[in-house]
N, C-alpha and C positions, 0 to 999 in steps of 0.2 A: 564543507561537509562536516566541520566540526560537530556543528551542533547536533548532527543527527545519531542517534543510539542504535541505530542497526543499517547496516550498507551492505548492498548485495549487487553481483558484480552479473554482467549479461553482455553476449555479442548478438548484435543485432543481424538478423538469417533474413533470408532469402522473401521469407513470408512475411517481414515486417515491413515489404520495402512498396510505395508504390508507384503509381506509374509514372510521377514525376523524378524517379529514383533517389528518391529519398525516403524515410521513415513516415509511415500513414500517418494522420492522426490516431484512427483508433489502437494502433500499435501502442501509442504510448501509454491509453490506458488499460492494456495485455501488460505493458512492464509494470505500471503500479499493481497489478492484480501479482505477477509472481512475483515482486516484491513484498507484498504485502504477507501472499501464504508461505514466503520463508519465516519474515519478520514473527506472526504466530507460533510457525513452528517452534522458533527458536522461545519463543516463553514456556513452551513446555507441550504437552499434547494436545495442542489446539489447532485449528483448522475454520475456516468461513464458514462450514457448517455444522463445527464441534467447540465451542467455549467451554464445555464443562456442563450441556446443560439446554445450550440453545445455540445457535449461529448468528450471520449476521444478512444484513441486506444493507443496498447501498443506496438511499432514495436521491444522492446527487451528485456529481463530478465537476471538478476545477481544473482547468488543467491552462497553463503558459506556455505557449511552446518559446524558444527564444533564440535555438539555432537549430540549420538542419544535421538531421544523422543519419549515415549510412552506410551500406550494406558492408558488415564484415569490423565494423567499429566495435571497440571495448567500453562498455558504459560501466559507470558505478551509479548504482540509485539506492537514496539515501532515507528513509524511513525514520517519521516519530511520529508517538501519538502525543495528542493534548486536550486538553478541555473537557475532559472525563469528566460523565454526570451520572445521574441513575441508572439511567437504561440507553446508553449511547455517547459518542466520543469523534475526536475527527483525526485523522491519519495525513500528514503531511510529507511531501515525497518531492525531491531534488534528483535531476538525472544531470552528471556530467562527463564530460569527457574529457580527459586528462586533466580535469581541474576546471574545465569553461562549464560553465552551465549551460543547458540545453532547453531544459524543459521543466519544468514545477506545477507542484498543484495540489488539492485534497482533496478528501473524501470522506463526506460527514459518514458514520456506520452505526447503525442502531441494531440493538440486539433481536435477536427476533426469533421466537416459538414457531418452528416449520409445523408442528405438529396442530397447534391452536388458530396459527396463520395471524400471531399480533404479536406488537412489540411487549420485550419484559425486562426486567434487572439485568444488570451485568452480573454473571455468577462469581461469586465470592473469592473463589479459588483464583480465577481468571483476574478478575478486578487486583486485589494481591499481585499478582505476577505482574502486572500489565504497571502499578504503580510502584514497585520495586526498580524494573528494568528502567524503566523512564526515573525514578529519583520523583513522582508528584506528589 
């Protein structure tokens, strides 16, 4: 978990679990999602649907599963961005459990004007913050 620039810690509830009881699939990409909206928060006043400007949209999902997890367990999931371009970037995210890996995988995010309904720049401000915290 070295490598990653922001870890955010989560106990997997009751509604993550399913009926093989263990951790759905789609739960794990609910963990990269509030991973992901602390991970912004913590660059400053940002939000999926607040950059500075414009939001994001997610046109795809990666995801590894690689062991199960469940109900009432302590995960940390691990957050970085990379490959920052004009107008979009991809988010890479590690979930583990006392150190074993669990599950990985990314998510290209392209900027996106709710208002026009098309992709645009990454806001300046954001872009800044975004290449500071990571060190790009």
């Amino acid at each position: 978990m070295n490598n990653f620039s922001f870890q955010f810690s989560y106990r997997v509830g009751v509604a993550d679990i399913n009926y093989g009881g263990h951790v759905a699939n789609s739960a794990v990409l609910n963990f990269f999602q509030d991973a992901r909206i602390a991970y912004l928060a913590g660059l400053g006043p940002y939000s999926e649907i607040d950059l500075g400007g414009c939001g994001i949209i997610m046109p795809e999902a990666h995801v590894l599963y690689r062991k199960e997890m469940f109900l009432g367990e302590q995960l940390r999931i691990g957050v970085k961005s990379r490959d920052l371009k004009r107008s979009n970037w991809v988010m890479e995210y590690r979930i583990e459990r006392e150190s074993e890996l669990t599950a990985e995988g990314e998510t290209p995010l392209i900027c996106f004007n709710y208002q026009t309904r098309k992709p645009c720049r990454i806001p300046v401000e954001f872009r800044t913050a975004l290449t500071t915290f990571e060190e790009l």
